[in-house]
N, C-alpha and C positions, 0 to 999 in steps of 0.2 A: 748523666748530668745534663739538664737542659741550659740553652742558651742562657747567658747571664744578660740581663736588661734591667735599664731603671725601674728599681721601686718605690712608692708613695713612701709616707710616713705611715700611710697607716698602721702599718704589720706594729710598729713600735707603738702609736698611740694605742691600739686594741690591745700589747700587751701592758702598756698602764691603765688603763683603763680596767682590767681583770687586775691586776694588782689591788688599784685603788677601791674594789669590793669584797677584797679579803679581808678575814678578821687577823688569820694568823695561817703559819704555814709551817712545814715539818720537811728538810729534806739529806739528803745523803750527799755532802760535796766530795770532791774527790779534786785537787789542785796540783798542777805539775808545774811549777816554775822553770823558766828556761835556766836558771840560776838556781841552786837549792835544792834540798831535798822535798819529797813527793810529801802532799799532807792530807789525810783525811777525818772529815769529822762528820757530826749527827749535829746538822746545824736549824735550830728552832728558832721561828718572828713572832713577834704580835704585838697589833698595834697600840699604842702610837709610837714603840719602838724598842720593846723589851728584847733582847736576843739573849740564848743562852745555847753555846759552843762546848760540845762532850767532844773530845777529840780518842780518836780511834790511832791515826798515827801521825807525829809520834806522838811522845807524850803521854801515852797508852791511859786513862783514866781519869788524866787534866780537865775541870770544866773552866768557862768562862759565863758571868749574867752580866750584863750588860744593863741597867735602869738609865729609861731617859728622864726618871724625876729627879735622881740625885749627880746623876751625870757620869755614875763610877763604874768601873767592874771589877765585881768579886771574882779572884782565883781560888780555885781549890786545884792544887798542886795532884791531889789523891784521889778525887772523886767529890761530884757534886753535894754540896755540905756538910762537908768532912770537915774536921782540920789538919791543918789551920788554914785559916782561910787569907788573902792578900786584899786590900782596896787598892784599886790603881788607876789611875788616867786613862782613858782610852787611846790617848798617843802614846803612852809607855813604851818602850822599845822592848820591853819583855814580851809583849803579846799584839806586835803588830805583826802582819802576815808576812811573808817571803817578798810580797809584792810590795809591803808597806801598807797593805790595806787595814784600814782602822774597824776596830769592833760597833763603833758607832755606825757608820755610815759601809756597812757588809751586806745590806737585804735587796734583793730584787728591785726592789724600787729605786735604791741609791742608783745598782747599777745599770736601769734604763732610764733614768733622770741622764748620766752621763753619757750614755749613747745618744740621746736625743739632744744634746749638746755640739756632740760631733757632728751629727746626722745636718745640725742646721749650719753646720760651715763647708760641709763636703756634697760627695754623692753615697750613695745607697744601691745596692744592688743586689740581684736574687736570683740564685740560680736555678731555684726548682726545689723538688722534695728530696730528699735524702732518711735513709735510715740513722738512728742513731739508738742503738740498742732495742730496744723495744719499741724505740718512738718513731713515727712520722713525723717527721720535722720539715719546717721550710727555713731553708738556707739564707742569710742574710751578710752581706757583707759593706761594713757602714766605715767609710774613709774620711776622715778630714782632708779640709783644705791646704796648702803646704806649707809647713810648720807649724801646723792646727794641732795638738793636742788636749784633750781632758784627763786631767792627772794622770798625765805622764801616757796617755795612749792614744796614738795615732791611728789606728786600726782595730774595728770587734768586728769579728769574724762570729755569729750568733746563729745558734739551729734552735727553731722556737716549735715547740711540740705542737703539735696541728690541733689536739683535744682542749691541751691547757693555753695555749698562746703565750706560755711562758718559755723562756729557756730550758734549755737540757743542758746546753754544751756553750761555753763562750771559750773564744782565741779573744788574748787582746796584744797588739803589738804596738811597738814604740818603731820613731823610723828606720830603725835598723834591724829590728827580726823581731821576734816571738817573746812575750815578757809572761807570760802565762796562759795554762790551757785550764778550763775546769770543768769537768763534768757534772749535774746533777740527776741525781736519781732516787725515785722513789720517793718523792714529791705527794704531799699529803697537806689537802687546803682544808682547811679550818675544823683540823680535826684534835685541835690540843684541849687540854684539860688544864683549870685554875693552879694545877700545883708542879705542873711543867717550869715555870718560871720562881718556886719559890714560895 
């Protein structure tokens, strides 16, 4: 591991910046909550903000679509357009995450809009390259100021793929330890088809 030293914003702007030239994206999250059981799903974006959530575990078969025109998302309990189907708030407490995190605001871009929140009340630091499964990552560690947090996190802890400049892997902490880990993989840009979402 090399030396940790201040880092620019940049690493963060570059990866909004490739964010903000995506049409849409395809990836495999994998979430371990310091609280909660492990969750994983085949999680799909596309802009200007349609998501839809095939969850693998638990829930084995469960989707979620998420519409930013009508502001709702459809559950299907049994599989993606099955029935029956649920309309429900995005703040529902049925289907927010372990962490609380909402279906609306769940895409890469939510979550370095909030690192770059943090990033502007604290410091930033970078230890170097690291593997992290298949990926070249460079390591990022973005701290708030003292009693600085963005919804509820003090601390992202962020390995951004050296190809993609997006995340693989984020830690986010609150000021007492660990509030979640999640890894992504297998990360697929702008390769969806019109009947993905419906």
């Amino acid at each position: 591991m090399a030396d940790q030293r201040t880092a620019s914003p940049d690493l963060i702007a570059d990866a909004q910046a490739r964010f903000a030239a995506l049409t849409n994206y395809e990836v495999m999250l994998r979430s371990t909550p310091a609280d909660g059981e492990p969750v994983e799903v085949r999680y799909r974006y596309r802009k200007p903000g349609f998501v839809r959530v095939d969850f693998i575990c638990p829930h084995a078969g469960a989707a979620l679509l998420y519409s930013p025109e009508t502001r709702k998302v459809l559950l299907w309990p049994f599989g993606f357009q099955t029935f029956p189907a649920l309309t429900l708030s995005p703040d529902n407490l049925l289907i927010r995450g372990p962490s609380g995190h909402r279906i609306d605001r769940s895409d890469l871009g939510a979550l370095l809009a909030n690192v770059r929140k943090l990033q502007n009340t604290g410091d930033t630091c970078v230890t170097g390259d690291h593997m992290i499964g298949p990926h070249r990552a460079t390591y990022l560690l973005v701290t708030g100021a003292a009693d600085c947090a963005v919804d509820g996190v003090h601390r992202y802890q962020l390995w951004l793929d050296e190809t993609t400049g997006l995340p693989v892997k984020v830690r986010s902490d609150d000021e007492h330890g660990e509030i979640e880990t999640v890894w992504m993989d297998d990360l697929r840009i702008d390769a969806l088809d019109g009947e993905t979402f419906g």
